[in-house]
N, C-alpha and C positions, 0 to 999 in steps of 0.2 A: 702368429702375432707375438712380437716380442715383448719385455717389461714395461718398455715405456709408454707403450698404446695402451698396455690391461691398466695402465694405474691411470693414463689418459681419458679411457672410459669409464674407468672406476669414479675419479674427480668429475663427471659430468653426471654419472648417475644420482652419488649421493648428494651434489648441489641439486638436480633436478630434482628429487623427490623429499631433500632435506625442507624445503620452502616448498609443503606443497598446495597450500593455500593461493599461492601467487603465481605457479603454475599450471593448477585448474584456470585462473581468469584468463592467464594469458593464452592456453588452449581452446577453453570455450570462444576467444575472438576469436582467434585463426579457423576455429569448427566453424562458427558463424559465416564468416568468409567462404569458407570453402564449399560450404554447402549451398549458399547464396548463388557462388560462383559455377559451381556443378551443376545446381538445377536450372541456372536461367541458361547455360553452353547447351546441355539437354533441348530445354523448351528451344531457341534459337537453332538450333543445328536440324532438330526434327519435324517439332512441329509445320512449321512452313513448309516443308516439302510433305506430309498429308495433309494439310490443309488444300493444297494443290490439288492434291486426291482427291479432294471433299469438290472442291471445286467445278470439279471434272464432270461432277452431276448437273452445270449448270448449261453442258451442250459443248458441240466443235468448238474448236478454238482455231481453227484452220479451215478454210473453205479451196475447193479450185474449182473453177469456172472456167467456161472457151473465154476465149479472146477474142473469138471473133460467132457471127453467127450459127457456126457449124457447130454437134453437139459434140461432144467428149466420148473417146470410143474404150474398145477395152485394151486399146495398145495405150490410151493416155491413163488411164487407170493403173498400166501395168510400169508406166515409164513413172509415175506419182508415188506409189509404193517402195520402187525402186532409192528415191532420193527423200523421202520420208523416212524412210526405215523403219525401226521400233516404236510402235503408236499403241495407245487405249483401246483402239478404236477406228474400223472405217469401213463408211458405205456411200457407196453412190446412190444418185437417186434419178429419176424420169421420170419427165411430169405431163400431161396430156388429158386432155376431156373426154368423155364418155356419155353415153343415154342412157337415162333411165326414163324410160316411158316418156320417150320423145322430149325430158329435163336432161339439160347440162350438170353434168358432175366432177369436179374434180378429182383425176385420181393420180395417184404417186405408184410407180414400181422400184422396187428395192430389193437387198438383201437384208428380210426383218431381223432377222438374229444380229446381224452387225449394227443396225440402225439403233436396236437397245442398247447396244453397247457405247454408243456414240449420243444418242439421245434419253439417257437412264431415268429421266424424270416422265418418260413415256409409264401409262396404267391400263392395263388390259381387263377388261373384265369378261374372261370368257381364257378363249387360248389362241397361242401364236399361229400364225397360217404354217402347217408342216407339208402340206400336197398342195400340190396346182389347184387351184380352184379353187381355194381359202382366201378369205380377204379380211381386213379389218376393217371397221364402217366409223367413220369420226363420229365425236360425243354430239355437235350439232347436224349431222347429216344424220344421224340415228332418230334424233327428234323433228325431224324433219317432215323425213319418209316412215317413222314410225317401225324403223328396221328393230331385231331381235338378233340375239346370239341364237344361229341355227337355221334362220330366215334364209330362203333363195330368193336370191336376187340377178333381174335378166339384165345384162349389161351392152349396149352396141356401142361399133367405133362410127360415128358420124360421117367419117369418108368412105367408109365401105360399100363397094358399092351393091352388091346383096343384102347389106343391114340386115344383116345373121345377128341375133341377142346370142351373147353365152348367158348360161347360169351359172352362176357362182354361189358360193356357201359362207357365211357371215360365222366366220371363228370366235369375234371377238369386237368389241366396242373401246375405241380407243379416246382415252381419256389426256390431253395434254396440258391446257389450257393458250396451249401455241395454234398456229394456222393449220396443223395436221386435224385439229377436230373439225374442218372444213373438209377433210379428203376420204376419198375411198384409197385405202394402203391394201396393197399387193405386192406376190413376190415380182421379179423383173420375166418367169418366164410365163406367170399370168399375164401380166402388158402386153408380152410380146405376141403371147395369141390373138390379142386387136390390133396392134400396130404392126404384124405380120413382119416382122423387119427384124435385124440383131440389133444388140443393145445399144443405145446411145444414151445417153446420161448428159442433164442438164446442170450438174452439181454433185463432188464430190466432198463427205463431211471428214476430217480428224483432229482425232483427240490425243494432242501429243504433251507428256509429261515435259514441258521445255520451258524454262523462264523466258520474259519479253522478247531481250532481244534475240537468242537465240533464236527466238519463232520466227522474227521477222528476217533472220538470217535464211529461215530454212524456207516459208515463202520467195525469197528472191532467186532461190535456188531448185526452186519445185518449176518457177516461173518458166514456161520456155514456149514463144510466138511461133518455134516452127513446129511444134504439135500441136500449137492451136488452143493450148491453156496459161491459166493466170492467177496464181494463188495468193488469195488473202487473209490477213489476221484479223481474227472477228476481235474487235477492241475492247468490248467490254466485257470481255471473260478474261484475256490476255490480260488487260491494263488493272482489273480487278485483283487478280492473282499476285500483281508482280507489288502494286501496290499494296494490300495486305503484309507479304511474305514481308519487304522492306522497310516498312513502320514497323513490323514486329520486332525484325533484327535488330535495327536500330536503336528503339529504347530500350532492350534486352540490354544491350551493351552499354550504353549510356549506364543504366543502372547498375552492371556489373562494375563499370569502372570507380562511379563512386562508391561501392563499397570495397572496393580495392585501397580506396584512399582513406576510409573509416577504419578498416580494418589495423591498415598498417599506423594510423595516430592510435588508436587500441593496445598494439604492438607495444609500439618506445614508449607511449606512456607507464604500460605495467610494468616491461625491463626498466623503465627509469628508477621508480620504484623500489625493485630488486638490485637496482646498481647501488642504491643510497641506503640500504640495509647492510649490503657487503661489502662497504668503504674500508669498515676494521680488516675483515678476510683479505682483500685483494690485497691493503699495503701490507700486511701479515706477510703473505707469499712473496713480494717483492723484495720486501726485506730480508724476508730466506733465500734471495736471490733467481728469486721468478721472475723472467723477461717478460719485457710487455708485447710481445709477440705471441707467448706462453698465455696470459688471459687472455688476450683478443680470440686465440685460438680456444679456448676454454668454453667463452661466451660463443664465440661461431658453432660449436659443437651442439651447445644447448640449444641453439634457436634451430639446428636443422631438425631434433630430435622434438623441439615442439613445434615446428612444422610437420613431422611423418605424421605423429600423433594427432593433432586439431586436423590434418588434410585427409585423413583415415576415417576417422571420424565426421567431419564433414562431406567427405565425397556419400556414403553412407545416408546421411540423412538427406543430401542433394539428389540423390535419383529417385528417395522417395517422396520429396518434395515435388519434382518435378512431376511424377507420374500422378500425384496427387490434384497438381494446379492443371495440368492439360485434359484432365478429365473432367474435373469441376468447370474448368473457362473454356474449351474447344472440345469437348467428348472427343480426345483420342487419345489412344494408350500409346504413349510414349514406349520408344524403341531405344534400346540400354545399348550402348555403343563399347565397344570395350577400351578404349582410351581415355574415356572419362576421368578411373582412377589415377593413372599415373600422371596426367596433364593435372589435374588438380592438386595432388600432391607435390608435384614440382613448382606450382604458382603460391601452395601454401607453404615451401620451403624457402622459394625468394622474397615470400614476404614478410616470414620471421627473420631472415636474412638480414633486408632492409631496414626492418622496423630497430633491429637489433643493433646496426652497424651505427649510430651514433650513440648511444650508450656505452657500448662494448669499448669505444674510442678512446670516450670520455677515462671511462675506470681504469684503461690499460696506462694512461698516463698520470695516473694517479702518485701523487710525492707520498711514500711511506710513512715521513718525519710528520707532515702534516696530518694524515689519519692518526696514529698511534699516539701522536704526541695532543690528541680532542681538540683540535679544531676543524 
């Protein structure tokens, strides 16, 4: 660093901190900003994608179906997985009637552990089927039949033609307030000991982390008539989510921009200010043969330095703002990105930049004869 940058910096520090009354206001704006600006980028940028997460407790957001009368096998399970890929969440499911003491019962075969993963707002009261034999008994068929956790219960398939009863063992009471409290829930290779058959599946569920249309991208592509399926977007969780995430972005940003523009009239007001204090100083230096490239460049120096400082400072108070408002307004703990700071800090330098650059103008063309000589 040679002489003329140390006395460069030197002339920026001791204006900076000589006025330092009018430098705290004009800092605290740009903090205010910054921190405005950092927490609502935060809430925008995160919250909406776990809200999605939150979301995801309210069931599939993707279904696939045959297309045609025939059921879904485990080659369409295995071709669905294939062009879905990374998912929450997935289970098929087979649906079929059974006897209970010569009554119709609806019962579902699945894989449960996947199905809670898929359907999380499911409530067990008891525990999940881990052996063959185990079954879940819905909240209105338990009050029905008067079933218990631990109850046997003899179950036949109606086309059978020996109408052999299995006995089965009641794990657990399942509580949803959906159509599953109408069914008896088993795993797929309990089914298959009444349907005597391999698996065929009437409905595949998942739960894919994917905004709108994304989803309906990846339905058109799960889509295929010559295996015999047809995947669709459940609308009201998709269209819930995406609506949501988008009204939040939205006026997240709306707000941040007008206090982009609050901020920066904050800015040239108090440098105006500061420019109309140093009218004596500036033609002072000019008269000493200071170029007015030399103050503009003076005043550019101090507004980037009260930018680092107010954006340091506000980035700061903005993650703790944010983490503050996403727990009070959405319980979720905001996730701290590490570009925050320098993105903030760079938007807080062009805005001292901005705010600065018609003041800074103004004093660089300032006539010496007219300051010095009091008017």
């Amino acid at each position: 660093m040679n002489t003329q940058h140390k006395m460069y910096l030197r002339m920026i520090t001791r204006s900076f901190f000589g006025r330092l009354s009018r430098v705290l206001i004009a800092s605290l704006s740009i903090a205010v900003g910054a921190a405005t600006l950092s927490g609502l980028g935060l809430i925008a940028y995160t919250v909406p994608a776990q809200m999605q997460q939150e979301l995801r407790s309210y069931g599939a957001n993707l279904i696939v179906v045959p297309s045609g009368a025939d059921s879904l096998t485990d080659e369409s399970l295995a071709e669905a997985d294939a062009v879905v890929g990374e998912n929450l969440g997935r289970a098929p499911y087979q649906y079929t009637n059974l006897l209970y003491n010569q009554q119709p019962i609806s019962a579902m075969g699945t894989q449960v552990d996947n199905a809670q993963k898929v359907r999380p707002y499911w409530e067990i009261d008891g525990s999940v089927p881990t052996r063959e034999g185990e079954i879940l008994v819905g909240e209105k068929v338990a009050e029905q039949y008067r079933f218990a956790v631990g109850d046997t219960v003899s179950l036949s398939e109606p086309t059978r033609e020996d109408g052999a009863a299995e006995n089965l063992t009641v794990s657990g009471l399942l509580h949803t307030g959906g159509p599953e409290d109408d069914l008896i829930v088993m795993g797929l290779d309990t089914l298959n000991d009444f349907t005597g058959g391999a698996s065929e599946y009437n409905l595949i569920e998942y739960s894919v982390n994917v905004n709108g249309q994304e989803l309906t991208d990846l339905a058109k592509e799960t889509t295929d008539e010559d295996a015999g399926m047809e995947a669709e977007v459940v609308r009201r969780v998709s269209e819930s989510e995406s609506g949501i995430a988008q009204t939040l972005q939205t006026l997240i940003w709306i707000v941040s921009a007008i206090i982009c523009v609050l901020t920066l009239i904050a800015i040239s007001a108090t440098l105006n200010a500061v420019v109309s204090e140093r009218a004596r100083e500036i033609g002072l230096k000019k008269a000493l043969g200071a170029h007015s490239k030399d103050i503009l460049r003076e005043f550019i120096g101090e507004s980037v330095l009260l930018g680092i400082i107010g954006g340091a400072v506000g980035s700061a108070i903005g993650i703790w703002m944010a983490d503050f408002i996403s727990m009070q307004a959405f319980s979720v703990r905001i996730e701290v990105s590490w570009w925050v700071v320098p993105v903030t800090l760079v938007l807080s330098v062009i805005i001292a930049l901005v705010g600065s650059l018609g003041p800074a103008k103004r004093i660089s063309k300032i006539n010496p004869v007219d300051v010095l000589g009091g008017e």
